[in-house]
VEXVO-959766 format. One record per residue: x, y, z negated of N, C-alpha, C in turn; residue in three letters; residue number from 1. Coordinates in pm, 1 decimal, m for minus. Atoms other than C-alpha are relative to their C-alpha. Layout:
# VEXVO-959766
+----------+----------+----------+----------+----------+----------+----------+----------+----------+------+-----+
!      npx !      npy !      npz !     capx !     capy !     capz !      cpx !      cpy !      cpz ! type ! seq !
+----------+----------+----------+----------+----------+----------+----------+----------+----------+------+-----+
!        X !        Y !        Z !        X !        Y !        Z !        X !        Y !        Z !  Ala ! NUM !
...
+----------+----------+----------+----------+----------+----------+----------+----------+----------+------+-----+
//
This chain:
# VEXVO-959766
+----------+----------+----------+----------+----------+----------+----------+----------+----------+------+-----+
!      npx !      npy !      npz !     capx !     capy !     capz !      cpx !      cpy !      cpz ! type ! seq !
+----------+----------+----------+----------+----------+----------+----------+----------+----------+------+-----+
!      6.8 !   m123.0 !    m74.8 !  m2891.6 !  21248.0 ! m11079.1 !   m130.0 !     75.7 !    m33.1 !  Unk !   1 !
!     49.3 !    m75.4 !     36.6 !  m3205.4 !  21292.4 ! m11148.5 !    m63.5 !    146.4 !    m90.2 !  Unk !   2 !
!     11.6 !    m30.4 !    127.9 !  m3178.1 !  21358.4 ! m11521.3 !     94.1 !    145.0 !     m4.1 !  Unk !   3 !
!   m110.6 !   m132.8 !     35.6 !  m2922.0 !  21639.4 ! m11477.1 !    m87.9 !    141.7 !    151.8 !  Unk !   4 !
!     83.7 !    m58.6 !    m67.0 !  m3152.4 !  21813.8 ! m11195.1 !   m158.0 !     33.1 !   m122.5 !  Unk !   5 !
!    145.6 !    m57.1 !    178.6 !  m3455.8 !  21805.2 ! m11510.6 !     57.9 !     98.4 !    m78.4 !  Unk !   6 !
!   m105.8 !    m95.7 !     84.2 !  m3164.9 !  21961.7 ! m11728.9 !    m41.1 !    139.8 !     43.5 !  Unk !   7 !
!    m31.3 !   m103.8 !    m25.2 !  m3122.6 !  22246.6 ! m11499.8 !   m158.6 !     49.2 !     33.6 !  Unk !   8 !
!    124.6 !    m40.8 !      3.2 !  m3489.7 !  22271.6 ! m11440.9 !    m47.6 !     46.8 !   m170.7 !  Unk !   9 !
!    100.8 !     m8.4 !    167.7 !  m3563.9 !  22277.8 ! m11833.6 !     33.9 !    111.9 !    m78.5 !  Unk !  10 !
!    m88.3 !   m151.5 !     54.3 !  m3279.9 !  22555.8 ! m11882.2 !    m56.3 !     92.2 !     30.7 !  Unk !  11 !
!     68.2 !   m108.1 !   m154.4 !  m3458.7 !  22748.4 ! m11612.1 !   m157.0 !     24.7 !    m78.0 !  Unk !  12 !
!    117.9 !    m37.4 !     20.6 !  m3802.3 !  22700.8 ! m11744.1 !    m32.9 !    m72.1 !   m124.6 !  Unk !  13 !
!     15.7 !     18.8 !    130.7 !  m3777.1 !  22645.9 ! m12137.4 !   m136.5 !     37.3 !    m70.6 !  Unk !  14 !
!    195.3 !    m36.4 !     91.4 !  m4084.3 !  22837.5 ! m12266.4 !    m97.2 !   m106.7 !     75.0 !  Unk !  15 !
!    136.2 !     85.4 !    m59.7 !  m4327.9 !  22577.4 ! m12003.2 !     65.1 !   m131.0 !    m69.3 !  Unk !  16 !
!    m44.9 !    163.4 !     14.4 !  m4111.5 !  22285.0 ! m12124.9 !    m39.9 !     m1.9 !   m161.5 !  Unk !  17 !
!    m13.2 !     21.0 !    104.6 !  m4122.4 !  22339.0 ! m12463.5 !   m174.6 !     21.6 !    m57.3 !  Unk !  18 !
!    146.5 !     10.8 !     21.6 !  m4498.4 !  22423.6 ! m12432.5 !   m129.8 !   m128.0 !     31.4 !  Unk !  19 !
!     72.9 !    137.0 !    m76.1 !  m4556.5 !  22071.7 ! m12295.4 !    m53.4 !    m85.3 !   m125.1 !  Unk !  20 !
!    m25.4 !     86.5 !    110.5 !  m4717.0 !  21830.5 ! m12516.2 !     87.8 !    m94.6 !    m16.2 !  Unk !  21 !
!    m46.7 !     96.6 !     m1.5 !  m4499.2 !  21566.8 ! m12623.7 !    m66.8 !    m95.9 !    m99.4 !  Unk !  22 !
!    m19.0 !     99.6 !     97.9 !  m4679.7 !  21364.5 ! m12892.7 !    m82.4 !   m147.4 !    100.3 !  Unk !  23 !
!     31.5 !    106.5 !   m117.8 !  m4887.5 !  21213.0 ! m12568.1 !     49.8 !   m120.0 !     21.1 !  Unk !  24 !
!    m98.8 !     94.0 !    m31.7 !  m4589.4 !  20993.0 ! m12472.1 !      0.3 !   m129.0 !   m122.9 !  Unk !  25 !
!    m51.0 !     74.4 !     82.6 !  m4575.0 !  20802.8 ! m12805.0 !   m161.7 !   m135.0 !     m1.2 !  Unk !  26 !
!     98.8 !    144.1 !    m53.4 !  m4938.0 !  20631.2 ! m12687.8 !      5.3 !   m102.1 !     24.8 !  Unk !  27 !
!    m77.2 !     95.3 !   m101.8 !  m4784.9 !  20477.8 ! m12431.0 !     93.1 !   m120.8 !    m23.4 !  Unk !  28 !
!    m98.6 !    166.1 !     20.3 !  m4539.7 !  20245.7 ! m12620.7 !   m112.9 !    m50.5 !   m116.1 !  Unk !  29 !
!    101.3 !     91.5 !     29.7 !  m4876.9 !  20135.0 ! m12791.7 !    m41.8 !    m85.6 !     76.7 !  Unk !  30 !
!     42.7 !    101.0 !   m135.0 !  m4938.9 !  19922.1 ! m12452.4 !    152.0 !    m29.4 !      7.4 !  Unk !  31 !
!   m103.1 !     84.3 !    m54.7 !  m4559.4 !  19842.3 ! m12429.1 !    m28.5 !    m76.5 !   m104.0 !  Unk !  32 !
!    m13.8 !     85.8 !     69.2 !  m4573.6 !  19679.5 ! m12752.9 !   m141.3 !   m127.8 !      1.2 !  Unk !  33 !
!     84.3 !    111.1 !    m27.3 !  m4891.2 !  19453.6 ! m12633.4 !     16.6 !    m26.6 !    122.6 !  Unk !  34 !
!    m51.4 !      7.5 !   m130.9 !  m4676.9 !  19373.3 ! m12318.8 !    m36.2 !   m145.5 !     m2.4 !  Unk !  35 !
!    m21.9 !    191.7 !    m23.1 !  m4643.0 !  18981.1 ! m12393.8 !   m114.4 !    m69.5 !    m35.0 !  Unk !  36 !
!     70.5 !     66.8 !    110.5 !  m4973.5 !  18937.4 ! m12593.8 !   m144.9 !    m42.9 !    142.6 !  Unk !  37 !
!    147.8 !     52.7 !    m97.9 !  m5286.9 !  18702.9 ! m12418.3 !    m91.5 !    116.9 !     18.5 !  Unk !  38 !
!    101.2 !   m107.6 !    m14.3 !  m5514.6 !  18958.2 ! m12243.8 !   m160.0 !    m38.2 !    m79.2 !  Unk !  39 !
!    122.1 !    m22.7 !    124.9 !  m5831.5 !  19038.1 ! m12465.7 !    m87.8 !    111.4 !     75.8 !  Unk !  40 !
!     52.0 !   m139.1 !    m87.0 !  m6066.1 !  19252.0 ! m12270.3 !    m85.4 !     92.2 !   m112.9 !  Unk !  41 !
!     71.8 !    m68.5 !    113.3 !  m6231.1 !  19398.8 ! m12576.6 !    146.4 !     67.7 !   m117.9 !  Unk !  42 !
!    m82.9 !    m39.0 !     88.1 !  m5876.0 !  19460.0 ! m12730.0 !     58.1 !     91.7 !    154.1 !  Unk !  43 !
!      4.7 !    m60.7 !   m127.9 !  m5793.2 !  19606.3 ! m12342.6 !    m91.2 !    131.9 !    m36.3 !  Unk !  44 !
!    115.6 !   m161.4 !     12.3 !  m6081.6 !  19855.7 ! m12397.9 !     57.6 !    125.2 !    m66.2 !  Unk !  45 !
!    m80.5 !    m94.9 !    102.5 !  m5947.9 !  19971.1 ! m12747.6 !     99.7 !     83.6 !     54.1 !  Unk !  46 !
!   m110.9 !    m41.6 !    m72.4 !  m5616.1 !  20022.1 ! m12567.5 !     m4.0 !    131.0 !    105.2 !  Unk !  47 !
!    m12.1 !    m81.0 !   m125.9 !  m5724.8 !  20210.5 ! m12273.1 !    m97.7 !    165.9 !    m66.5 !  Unk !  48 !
!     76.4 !   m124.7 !      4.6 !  m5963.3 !  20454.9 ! m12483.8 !    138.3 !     82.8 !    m71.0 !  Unk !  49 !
!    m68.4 !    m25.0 !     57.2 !  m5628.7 !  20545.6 ! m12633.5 !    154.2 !     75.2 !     94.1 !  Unk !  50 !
!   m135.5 !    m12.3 !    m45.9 !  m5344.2 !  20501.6 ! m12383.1 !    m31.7 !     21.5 !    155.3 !  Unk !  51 !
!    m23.8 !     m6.5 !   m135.0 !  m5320.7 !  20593.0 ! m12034.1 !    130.2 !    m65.2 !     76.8 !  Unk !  52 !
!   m151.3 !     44.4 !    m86.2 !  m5033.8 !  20472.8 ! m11802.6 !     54.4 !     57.1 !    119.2 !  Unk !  53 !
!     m9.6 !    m66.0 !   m136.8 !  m4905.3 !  20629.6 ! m11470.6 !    133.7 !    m71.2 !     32.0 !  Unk !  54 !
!   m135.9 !     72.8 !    m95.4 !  m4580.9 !  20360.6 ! m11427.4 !    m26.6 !    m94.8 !   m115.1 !  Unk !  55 !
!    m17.0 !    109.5 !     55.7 !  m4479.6 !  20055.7 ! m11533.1 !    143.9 !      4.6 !     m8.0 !  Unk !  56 !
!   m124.1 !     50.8 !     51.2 !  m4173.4 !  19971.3 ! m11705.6 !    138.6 !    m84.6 !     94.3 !  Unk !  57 !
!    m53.7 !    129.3 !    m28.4 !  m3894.9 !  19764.7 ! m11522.0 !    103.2 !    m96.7 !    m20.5 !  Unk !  58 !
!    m80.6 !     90.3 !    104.6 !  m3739.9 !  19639.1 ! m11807.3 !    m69.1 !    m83.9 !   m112.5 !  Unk !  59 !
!     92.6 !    127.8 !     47.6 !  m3978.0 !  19359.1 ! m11838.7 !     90.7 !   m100.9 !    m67.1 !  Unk !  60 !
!    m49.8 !     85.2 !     36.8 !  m3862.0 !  19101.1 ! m12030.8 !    m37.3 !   m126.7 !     91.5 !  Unk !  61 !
!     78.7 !    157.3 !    m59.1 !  m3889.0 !  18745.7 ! m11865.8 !    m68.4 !    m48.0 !    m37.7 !  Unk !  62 !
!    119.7 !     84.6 !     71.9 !  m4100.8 !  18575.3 ! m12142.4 !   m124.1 !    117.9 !     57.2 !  Unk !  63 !
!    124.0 !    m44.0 !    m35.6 !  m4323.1 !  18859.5 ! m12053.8 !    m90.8 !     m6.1 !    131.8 !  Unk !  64 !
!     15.2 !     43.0 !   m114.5 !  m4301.2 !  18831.8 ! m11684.0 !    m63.6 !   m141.5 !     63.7 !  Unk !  65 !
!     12.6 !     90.9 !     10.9 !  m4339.8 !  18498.9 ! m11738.4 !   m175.4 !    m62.1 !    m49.8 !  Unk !  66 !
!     86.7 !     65.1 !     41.6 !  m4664.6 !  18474.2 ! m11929.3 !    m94.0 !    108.5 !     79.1 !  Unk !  67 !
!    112.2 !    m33.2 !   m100.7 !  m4961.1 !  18506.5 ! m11636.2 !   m102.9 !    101.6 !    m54.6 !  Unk !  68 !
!    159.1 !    m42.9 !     52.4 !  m5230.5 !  18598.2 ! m11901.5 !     45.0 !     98.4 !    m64.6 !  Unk !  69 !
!    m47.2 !   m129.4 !     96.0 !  m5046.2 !  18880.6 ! m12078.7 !    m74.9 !    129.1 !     52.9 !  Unk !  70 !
!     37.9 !   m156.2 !    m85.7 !  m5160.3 !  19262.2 ! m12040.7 !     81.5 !     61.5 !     73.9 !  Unk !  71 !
!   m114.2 !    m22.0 !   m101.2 !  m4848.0 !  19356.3 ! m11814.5 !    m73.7 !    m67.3 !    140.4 !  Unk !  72 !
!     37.7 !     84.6 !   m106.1 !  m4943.5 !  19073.4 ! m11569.0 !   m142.7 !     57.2 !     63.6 !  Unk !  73 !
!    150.1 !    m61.0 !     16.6 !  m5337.2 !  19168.1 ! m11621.3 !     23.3 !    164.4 !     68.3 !  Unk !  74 !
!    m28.3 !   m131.4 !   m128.5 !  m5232.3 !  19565.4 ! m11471.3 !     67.3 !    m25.2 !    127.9 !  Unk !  75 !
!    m43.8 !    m46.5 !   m119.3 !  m5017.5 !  19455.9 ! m11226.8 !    m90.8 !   m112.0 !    105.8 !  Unk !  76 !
!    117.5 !     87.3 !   m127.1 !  m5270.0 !  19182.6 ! m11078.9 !   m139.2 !    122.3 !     26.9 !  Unk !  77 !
!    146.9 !    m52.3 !    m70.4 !  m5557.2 !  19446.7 ! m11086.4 !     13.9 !    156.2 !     18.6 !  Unk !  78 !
!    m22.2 !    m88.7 !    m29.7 !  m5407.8 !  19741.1 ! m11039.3 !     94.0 !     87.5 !    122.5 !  Unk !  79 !
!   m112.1 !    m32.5 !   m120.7 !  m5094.0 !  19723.3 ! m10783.5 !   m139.6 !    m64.9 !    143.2 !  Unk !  80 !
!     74.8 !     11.0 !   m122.0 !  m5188.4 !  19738.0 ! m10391.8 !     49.0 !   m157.1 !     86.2 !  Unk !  81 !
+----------+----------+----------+----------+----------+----------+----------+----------+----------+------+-----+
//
């Protein structure tokens, strides 16, 4: 529902949408793809001068869910309330 409410918003307001950046977004699956890997706080750093986040995924894999010390685990232990 949502996605077809964006639609009619994007028809509506094409010149702001199309003035949006998009190459931003492709950061971001630079931190999905170090979802499963042992946290590194010096490889963490790199990451964060790079990637921002504003959600989390919730099509975690289990091995990832699974491993405590990963960077997934590492945001949601020091970042959720």
């Amino acid at each position: 529902m949502f996605h077809q409410f964006f639609a009619m918003v994007a028809n509506e307001y094409s010149e702001q949408i199309a003035a949006m950046p998009y190459g931003y977004s492709m950061n971001s699956l630079v931190l999905l793809h170090h979802w499963g890997e042992d946290f590194e706080l010096t490889r963490w750093n790199k990451l964060v001068e790079k990637v921002s986040f504003h959600k989390l995924t919730f099509r975690v894999s289990q091995n990832v869910k699974a491993n405590k010390n990963d960077y997934y685990n590492w945001i949601i232990s020091n970042y959720s309330n």
